[in-house]
C-alpha positions in Angstrom: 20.1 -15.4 14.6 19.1 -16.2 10.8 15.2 -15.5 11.7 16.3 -12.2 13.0 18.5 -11.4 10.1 15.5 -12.8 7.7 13.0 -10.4 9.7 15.7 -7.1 9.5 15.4 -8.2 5.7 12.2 -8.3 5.5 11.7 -5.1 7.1 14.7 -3.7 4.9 12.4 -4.8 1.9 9.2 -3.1 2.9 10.3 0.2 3.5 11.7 0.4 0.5 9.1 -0.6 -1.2 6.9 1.8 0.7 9.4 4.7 -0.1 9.4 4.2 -3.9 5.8 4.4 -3.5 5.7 7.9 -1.9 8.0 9.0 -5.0 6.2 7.8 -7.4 2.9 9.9 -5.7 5.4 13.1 -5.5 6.1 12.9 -8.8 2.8 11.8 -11.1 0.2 14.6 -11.6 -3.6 14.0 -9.8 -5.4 13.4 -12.8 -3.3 10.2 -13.7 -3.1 9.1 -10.5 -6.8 8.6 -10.6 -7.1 7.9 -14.6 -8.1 4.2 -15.4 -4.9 2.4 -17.5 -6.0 -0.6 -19.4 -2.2 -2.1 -18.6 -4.2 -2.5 -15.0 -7.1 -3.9 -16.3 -8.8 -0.5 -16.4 -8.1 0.5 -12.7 -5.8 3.6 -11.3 -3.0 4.1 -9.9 -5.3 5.4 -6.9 -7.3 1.9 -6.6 -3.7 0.3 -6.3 -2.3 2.8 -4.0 -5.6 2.1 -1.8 -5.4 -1.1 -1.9 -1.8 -1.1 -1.0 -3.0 1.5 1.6 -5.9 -0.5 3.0 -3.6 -3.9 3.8 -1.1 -1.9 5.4 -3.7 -0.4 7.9 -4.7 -3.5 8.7 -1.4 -4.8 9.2 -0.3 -2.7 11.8 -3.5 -2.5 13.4 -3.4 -5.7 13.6 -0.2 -6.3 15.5 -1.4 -4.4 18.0 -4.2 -6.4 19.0 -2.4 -9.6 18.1 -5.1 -10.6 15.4 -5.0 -9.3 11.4 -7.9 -10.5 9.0 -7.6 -8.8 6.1 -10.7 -9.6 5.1 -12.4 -6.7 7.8 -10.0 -4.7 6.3 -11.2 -0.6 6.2 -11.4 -0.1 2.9 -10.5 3.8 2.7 -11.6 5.0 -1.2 -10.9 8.3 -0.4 -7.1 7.5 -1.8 -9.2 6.5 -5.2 -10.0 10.4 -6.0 -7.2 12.7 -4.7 -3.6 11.8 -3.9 
């Protein structure tokens, strides 16, 4: 029973995380979305959200067919220019 509490958790954690994403996008305008921020070490908010984009792709393509490398990983940069 504690792995599947630890997994609801889990889940619990991700979506939230995944929803204060999608405000954050709602709410920032498109040109600093995709302005380099030396706080980042001179990426965007765009190479981040890609990023983040990219893994979870992989993720849940992964579970389907029961194998995730994240090192094939589509990297999708049209996230990087428009929000």
């Amino acid at each position: 029973m504690k792995k599947n509490n630890s997994l609801i958790s889990l889940i619990k954690i991700n979506k939230k995380s995944l929803e204060d994403v999608l405000d954050l996008l709602d709410k920032i305008e498109n040109e600093t979305y995709c302005k380099s921020l030396k706080i980042i070490d001179d990426n965007s908010i765009a190479m981040h959200f890609r990023h983040i984009h990219d893994f979870w792709n992989c993720f849940l393509k992964g579970i389907k067919s029961k194998k995730i490398n994240y090192n094939l990983r589509q990297r999708n940069q049209v996230f990087e220019n428009d929000k």
